[in-house]
N, C-alpha and C positions, 0 to 999 in steps of 0.2 A: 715139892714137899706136900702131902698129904695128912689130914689130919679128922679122925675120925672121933667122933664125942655122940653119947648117946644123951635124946636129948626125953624129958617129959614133960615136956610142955605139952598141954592141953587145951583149945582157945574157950572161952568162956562163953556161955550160951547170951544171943542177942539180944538185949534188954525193949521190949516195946518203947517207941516212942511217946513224951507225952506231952498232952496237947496245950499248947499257946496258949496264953489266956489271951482275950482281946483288948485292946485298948481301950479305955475309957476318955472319948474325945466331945466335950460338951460342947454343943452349939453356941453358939454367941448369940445373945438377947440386950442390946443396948436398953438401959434401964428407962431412957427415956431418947426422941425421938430429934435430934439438931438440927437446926434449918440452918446450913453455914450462905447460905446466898440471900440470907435477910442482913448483912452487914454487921450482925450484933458481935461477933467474932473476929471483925477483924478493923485495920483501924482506916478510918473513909479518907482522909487527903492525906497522904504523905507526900506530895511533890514540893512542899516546901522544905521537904528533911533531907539535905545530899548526902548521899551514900560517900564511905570513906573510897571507895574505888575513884568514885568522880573526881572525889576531893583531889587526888593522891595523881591521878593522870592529868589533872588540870594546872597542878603545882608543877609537874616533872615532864611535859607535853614536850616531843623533838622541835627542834627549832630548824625549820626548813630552811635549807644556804639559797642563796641567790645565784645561780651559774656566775661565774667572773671572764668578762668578757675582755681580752687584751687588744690593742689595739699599737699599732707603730712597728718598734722593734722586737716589744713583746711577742705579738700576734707571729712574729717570724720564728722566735726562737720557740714560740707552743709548739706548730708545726714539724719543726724539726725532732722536734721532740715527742711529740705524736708518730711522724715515720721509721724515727728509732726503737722506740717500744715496739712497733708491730714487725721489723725487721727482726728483735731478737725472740719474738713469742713465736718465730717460723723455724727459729734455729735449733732445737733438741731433737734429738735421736737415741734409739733405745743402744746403750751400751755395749749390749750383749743379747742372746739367741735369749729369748722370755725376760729380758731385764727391765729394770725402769729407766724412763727417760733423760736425758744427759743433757746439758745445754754445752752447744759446740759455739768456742771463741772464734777459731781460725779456721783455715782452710786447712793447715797440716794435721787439726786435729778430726777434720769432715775427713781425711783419706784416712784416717786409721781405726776413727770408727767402727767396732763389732768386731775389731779383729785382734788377736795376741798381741 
């Protein structure tokens, strides 16, 4: 479809640019002249004033454990229990082809692993 319109428009002649004014940016002139490393500005001993940080880490500080060392039958069952953790942090396998990791119980479940 075709559609024909007569048009009179005319564009309007380019208006000259006009120019910026400049900013007016006054220098800084201190009215008079600070000596800040003659001490008069600032305050001379503050190590007897604790800061609330200190305060606040010195009330709430971690209480470091003491390792617990077992000994007899204890010491046997740590052990055992030691080899069992690191037997089952061996045991997961990815699911599936890009999957996340699985933790496998059995053996029947190690043979069917990744598969339908």
């Amino acid at each position: 479809m075709l559609v024909y319109c007569k048009s009179s428009f005319k564009p309007k002649k380019k208006r000259k640019p006009v120019a910026k004014a400049k900013k007016f940016v006054p220098s800084f002139k201190p009215m008079r002249e600070i000596d800040f490393t003659a001490g008069k500005y600032r305050a001379t001993d503050t190590s007897h004033i604790p800061s609330k940080i200190e305060s606040f880490l010195a009330e709430n500080a971690p209480m470091h454990a003491i390792p617990t060392k077992y000994d007899g039958e204890l010491a046997v069952r740590e052990a055992i229990a030691q080899e069992e953790i690191a037997r089952k942090a061996k045991c997961v396998a990815p699911a599936f082809n890009k999957g996340n990791y699985t933790y496998i119980a059995s053996e029947e479940q190690a043979k069917w692993v990744g598969r339908k």
